[in-house]
C-alpha angles and dihedrals in degrees: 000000000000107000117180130260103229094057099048083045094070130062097249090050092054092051088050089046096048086054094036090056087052097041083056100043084049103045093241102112095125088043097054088039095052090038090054080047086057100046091036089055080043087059098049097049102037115068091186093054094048097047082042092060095041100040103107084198096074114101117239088254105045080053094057100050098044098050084044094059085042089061091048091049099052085037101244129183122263086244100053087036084054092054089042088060086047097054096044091047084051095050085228086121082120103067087054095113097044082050098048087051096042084046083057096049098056102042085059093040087060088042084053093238126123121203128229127196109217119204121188133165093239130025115279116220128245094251088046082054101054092048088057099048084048088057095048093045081063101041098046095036093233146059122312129209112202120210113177126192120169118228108187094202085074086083082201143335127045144275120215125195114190111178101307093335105092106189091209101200102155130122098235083063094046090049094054088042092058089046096043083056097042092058094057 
């Protein structure tokens, strides 16, 4: 499996690679994956969860025991519960969501995808989606996740981020590019 350097280099990537290496040896690659999905979708909703793993002032054990009921409550495997106590025990709560998304990475890296996050200023619909994903299938030479978001402020048009390249198509950008022009 090729993972890239610059995501096992960091802390949260070698985390992710730690869990990705027992996911494998254990045959729970999808689990883990879809139990990060769960605690990564808990972070973003949950304001409290979110100030609790990132809070310096939590002792190691209230930590542990909140991010363990946290992991009850959202029905996570033993072995991402395990790395959850870890991590807490640790007081690396803070890099969750940059492990989750490392975690992430990697798993699509070893499937051969890579993943894209789409921004547009409206929803796209499932058939526009599909047309892009088409379109950067062909332009990357492997599989392509979509995840789309809107972000009204885009006035028109997408953005797509794929790993560190970001395809800036929208109109805002457009627009501040014409002024910015303009003024010489």
């Amino acid at each position: 499996m090729e993972n890239s350097g610059g995501i096992t280099a960091s802390l949260q990537g070698r985390y992710a690679s730690a869990l990705f290496d027992l996911a494998c040896e254990q045959n729970l690659v999808s689990a883990v994956e879809a139990d990060l999905g769960k605690l990564g979708e808990a972070l973003a909703a949950s304001d409290d969860l979110a100030a609790l793993v990132s809070n310096p002032k939590v002792s190691r054990e209230a930590a542990a025991r909140a991010i363990a009921a946290v992991a009850d409550l959202l029905g996570l495997s033993a072995l991402t519960r395990n790395f959850l106590g870890v991590v807490a025990g640790n007081r690396r709560l803070a890099a969750l969501p940059d492990i989750v998304r490392a975690f992430a990475t990697i798993a699509a890296a070893s499937r051969g995808e890579v993943s894209a996050e789409v921004t547009s200023a409206h929803p796209l619909t499932d058939d526009q989606l599909a047309a892009l994903g088409a379109k950067l299938q062909v332009r990357e030479g492997r599989t392509v996740k979509l995840k789309a978001s809107v972000n009204p402020d885009l006035l028109g048009g997408l953005v797509v981020r794929i790993g560190s390249q970001q395809i800036d198509s929208s109109i805002r950008t457009r627009l501040n590019s014409l002024a910015h022009a303009m003024k010489g």
